[in-house]
N, C-alpha and C positions, 0 to 999 in steps of 0.2 A: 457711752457718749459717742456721737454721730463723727466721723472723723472730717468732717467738709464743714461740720458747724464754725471752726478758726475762722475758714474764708470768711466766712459769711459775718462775720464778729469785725475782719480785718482787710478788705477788699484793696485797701488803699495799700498794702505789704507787697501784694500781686502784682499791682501798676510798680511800686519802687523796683521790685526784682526785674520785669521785663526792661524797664528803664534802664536798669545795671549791668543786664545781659547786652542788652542794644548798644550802650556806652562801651562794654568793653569788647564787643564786637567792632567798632567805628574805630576804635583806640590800637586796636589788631593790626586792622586795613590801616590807621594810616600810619603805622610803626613800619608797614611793609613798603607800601610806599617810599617813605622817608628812607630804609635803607637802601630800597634802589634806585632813589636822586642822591644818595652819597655815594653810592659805589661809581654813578656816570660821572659826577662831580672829580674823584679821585682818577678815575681811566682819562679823563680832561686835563686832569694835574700831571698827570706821569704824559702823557702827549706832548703836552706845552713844553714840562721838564724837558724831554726828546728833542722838542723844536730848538727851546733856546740851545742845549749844549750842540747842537749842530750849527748856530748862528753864533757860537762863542767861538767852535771849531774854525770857521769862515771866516773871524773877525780875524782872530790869530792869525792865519796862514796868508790874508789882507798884508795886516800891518810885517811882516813878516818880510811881505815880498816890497814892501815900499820902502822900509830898511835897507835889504839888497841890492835895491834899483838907485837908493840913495849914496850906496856905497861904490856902486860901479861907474854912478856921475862924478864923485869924488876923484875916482881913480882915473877917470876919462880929461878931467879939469888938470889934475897935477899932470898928466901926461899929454900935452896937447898933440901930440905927435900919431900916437894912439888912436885918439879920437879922428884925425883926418885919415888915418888908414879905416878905419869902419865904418867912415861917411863914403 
């Protein structure tokens, strides 16, 4: 038995394979793809994470000193004697 006789019986098998090769070639590329817009996505997350906890840093050390500024008005009001010496 001719061993090429299948093809020739089954042509349409040929085109599915290449089809299945090509599919899972395309399915490769863009699994590679995909992984490297997740990993920029994630380097963008850990960024921003960086940015805000420095803008959380600032907000604190803010409110912090607007506390102290409020304290030493305080102090400067009960003592008005004080505050004309520092004027």
């Amino acid at each position: 038995m001719n061993p090429f006789s299948r093809r020739l019986l089954r042509p349409h098998l040929d085109a599915y394979r290449r089809a299945l090769d090509e599919a899972k070639t395309d399915l490769s590329v863009l699994n590679f793809q995909h992984a490297c817009r997740t990993a920029d996505l994630l380097r963008q997350v850990e960024e921003l994470r960086a940015e805000l906890e420095a803008l959380k840093d600032i907000v604190r050390r803010r409110v912090a000193a607007e506390q102290e500024l409020s304290h030493l008005r305080q102090l400067r009001d009960a003592q008005p004697e004080l505050g004309q010496r520092l004027n």
